[in-house]
N, C-alpha and C positions, 0 to 999 in steps of 0.2 A: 500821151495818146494822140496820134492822128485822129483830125476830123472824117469821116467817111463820108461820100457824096451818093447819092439814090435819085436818080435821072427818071421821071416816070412824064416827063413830055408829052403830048399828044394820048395821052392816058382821061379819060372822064371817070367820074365819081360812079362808082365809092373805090377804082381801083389805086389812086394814089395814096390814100389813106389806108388800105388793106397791104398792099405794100412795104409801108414806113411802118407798119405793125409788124409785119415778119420780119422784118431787119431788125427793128430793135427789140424785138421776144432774142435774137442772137446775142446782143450786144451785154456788154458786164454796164452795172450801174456806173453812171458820169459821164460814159461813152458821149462823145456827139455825132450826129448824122445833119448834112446840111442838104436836105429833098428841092428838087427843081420840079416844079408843073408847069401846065400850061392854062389847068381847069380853070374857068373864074370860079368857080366856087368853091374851088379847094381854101382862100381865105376863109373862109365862114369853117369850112370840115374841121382843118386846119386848129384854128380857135378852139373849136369846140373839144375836138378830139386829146387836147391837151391839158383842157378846165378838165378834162371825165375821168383822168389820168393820170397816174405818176411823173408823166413826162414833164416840162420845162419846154416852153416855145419861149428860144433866147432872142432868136431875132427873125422880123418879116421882112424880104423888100420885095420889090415891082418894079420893073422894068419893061418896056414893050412888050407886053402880054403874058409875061414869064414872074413866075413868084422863086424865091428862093425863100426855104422855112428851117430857118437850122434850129433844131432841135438836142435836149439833154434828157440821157435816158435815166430815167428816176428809179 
């Protein structure tokens, strides 16, 4: 399975999170999706939105103001 990629850049809270919800309500369990923002607080959403959740947050980075959160749909 391709990983799939959800750009939601210049996006603030709560739409990056409401987002990586509709894409993975599509996806079959395992799937991954690797989300890009730009929110600072989408790290905290992020965390939390995945401890509430079936999902799996596999990995976080941070780079110049940009977070990548690839995610595994549970």
């Amino acid at each position: 399975m391709a990983t799939r990629e959800l750009d939601v850049r210049g996006l603030a809270c709560p739409l990056p999170i409401l987002r990586t919800r509709r894409l993975l309500d599509t996806m079959a369990p395992g799937e991954e999706v690797v989300v890009l923002t730009t929110d600072p607080a989408s790290e905290i959403d992020f965390r939390h939105f995945c401890n509430t959740t079936e999902h799996e947050l596999l990995s976080l980075t941070r780079a110049e103001g940009e977070f990548a959160f690839h995610i595994r749909r549970g």
